[in-house]
N, C-alpha and C positions, 0 to 999 in steps of 0.2 A: 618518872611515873613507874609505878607498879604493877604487877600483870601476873595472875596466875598462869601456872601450865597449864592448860586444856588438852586434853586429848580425845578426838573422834569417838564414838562408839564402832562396835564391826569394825574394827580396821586394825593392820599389822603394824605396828612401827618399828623400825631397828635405829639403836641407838649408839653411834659412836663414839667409845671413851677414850680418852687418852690417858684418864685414871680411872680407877674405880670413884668416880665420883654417885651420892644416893641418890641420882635423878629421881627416885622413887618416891622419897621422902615427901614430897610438894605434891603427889600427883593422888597417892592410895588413900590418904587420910581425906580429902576432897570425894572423893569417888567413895567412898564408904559414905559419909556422910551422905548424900544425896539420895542414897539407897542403895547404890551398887556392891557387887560382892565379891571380891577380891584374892585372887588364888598369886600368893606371891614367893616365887622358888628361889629359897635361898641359897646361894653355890658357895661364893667366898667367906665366910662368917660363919659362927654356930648361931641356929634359930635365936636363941634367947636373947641374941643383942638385939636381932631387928625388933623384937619385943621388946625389949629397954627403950630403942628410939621411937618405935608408935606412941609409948606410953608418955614418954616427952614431949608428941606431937596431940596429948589429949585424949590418945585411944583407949578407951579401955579394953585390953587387947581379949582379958578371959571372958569375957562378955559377948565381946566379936566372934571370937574362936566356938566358943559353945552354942552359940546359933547361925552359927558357920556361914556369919558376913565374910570371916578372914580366915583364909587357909593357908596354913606357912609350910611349904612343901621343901622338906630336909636333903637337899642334894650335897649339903657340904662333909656331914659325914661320911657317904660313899667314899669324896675323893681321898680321906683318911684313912680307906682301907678297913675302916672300923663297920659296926652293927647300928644301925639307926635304930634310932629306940623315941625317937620323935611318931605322933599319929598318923602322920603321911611324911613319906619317903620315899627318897628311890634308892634302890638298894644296888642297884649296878649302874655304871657312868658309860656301858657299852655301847653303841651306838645299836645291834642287833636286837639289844634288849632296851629300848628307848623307843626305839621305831615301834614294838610291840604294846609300850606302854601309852603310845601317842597315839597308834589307830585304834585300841580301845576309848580312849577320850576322845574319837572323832565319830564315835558312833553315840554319843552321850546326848542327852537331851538338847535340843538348842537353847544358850542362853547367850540374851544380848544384855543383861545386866551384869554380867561377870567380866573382869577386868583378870589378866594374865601377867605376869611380871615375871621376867628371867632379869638378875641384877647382872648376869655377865654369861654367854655362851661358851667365850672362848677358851676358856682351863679345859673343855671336853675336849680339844685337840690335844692334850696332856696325854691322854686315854685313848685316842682314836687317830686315825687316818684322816688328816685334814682332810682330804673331798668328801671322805665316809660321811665325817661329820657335816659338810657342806650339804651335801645329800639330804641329811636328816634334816637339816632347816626348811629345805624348800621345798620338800615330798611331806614332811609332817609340820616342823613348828609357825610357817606359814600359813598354808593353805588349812589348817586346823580352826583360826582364827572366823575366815568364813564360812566354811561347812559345819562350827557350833553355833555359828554368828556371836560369836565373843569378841576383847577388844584384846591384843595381846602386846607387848612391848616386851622388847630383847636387846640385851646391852651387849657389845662387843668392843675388845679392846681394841684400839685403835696402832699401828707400828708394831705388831708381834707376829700377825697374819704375811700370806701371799697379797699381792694385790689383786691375783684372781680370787679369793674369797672373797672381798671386799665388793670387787666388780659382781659377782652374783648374788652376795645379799644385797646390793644396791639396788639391782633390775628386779629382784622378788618382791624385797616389801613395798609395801602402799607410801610410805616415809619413812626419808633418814634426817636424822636430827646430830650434830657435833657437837660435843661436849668435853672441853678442855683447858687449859691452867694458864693463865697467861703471865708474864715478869716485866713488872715495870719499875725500874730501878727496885727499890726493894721491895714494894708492893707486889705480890699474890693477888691475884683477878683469875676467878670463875667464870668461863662465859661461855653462851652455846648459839648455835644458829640453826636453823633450818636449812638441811643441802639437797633435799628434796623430796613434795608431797606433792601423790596426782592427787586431782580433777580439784585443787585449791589452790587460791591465791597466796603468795605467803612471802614474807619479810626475809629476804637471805643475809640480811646485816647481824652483825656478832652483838649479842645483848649480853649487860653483866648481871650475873646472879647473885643474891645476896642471902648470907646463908644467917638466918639467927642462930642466939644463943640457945634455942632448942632443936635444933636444925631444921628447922622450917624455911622453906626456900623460897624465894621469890624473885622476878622478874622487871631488870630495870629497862624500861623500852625506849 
């Protein structure tokens, strides 16, 4: 059986990867469709792929962009040390200058139609002071999520951190979800579970993912 990702509205999730795996990919295209509006920050990648792969998932991304269902906010060239020249960007990976850019976005109109997507936190400890950076998750990219009443999702790499990161993004956000590679003799298996979501019931067993030929994701329960 098959089973979309759902995710909450108003709510934090943090996502554990053990690769850069698109968790995104199954989740944005759903969430636009239904009418929601999608600010999705790209760190690892230059913008124009995650545009290549919407466009393979159906989106018509310049469409999306110009009446600003989809916002692709350019963090990858910062870590290049380069000039972003993308419409939204951030132009520094400092934690000093993130916090300043996050309490202005917390003072922003509320929207509980908007969906938030970081594909990966963790390269900004590349750039910063792991607790700095920890800091900045739970003073801003958490509690952000409900004082705009938005729904936001943050990927973190999994065996690269302390495991006191790990133990404080665990207790901040609302859900953490696993997402990682499994080897069975020579088979490659994607699979993910739920490791934990308040005030919901929820399935802690390993489900496998099944990735189409357009990377479209889906859920074997």
């Amino acid at each position: 059986m098959q089973e979309s990702v759902v995710v909450r509205r108003q709510f934090s999730l943090c996502v554990w990867l053990v690769r850069a795996f698109r968790f995104e990919l199954r989740i944005l295209p759903g969430w636009i469709r239904t009418g929601g509006i999608t600010a999705y920050n790209v760190h690892t990648r230059p913008p124009e792929k995650i545009r290549e792969q919407f466009k393979r998932l159906g989106l018509d991304t310049d469409t999306l962009e110009s009446t600003d269902k989809l916002r692709i906010i350019d963090w990858y060239t910062a870590s290049l040390g380069l000039k972003p020249t993308e419409k939204r960007a951030v132009p520094s990976l400092k934690t000093a200058d993130l916090s300043l850019d996050m309490r202005d976005l917390m003072r922003e109109t509320p929207s509980p139609e908007l969906l938030r997507v970081w594909d990966t936190t963790s390269y900004l400890a590349r750039f910063n002071d792991e607790r700095i950076w920890v800091e900045l998750e739970l003073t801003r990219f958490v509690p952000s999520s409900n004082i705009i009443q938005s729904t936001g999702i943050g990927g973190v790499m999994r065996g690269v951190h302390s495991d006191w990161v790990y133990k404080q993004l665990e207790g901040a956000y609302e859900g953490v979800i696993d997402f990682k590679l499994e080897e069975e003799g020579k088979t490659l298996r994607d699979v993910m579970r739920i490791r934990n979501m308040r005030n919901v019931h929820f399935d802690r067993e390993w489900h496998e993912l099944k990735i189409g030929e357009n990377f479209e994701v889906t859920l074997d329960k």
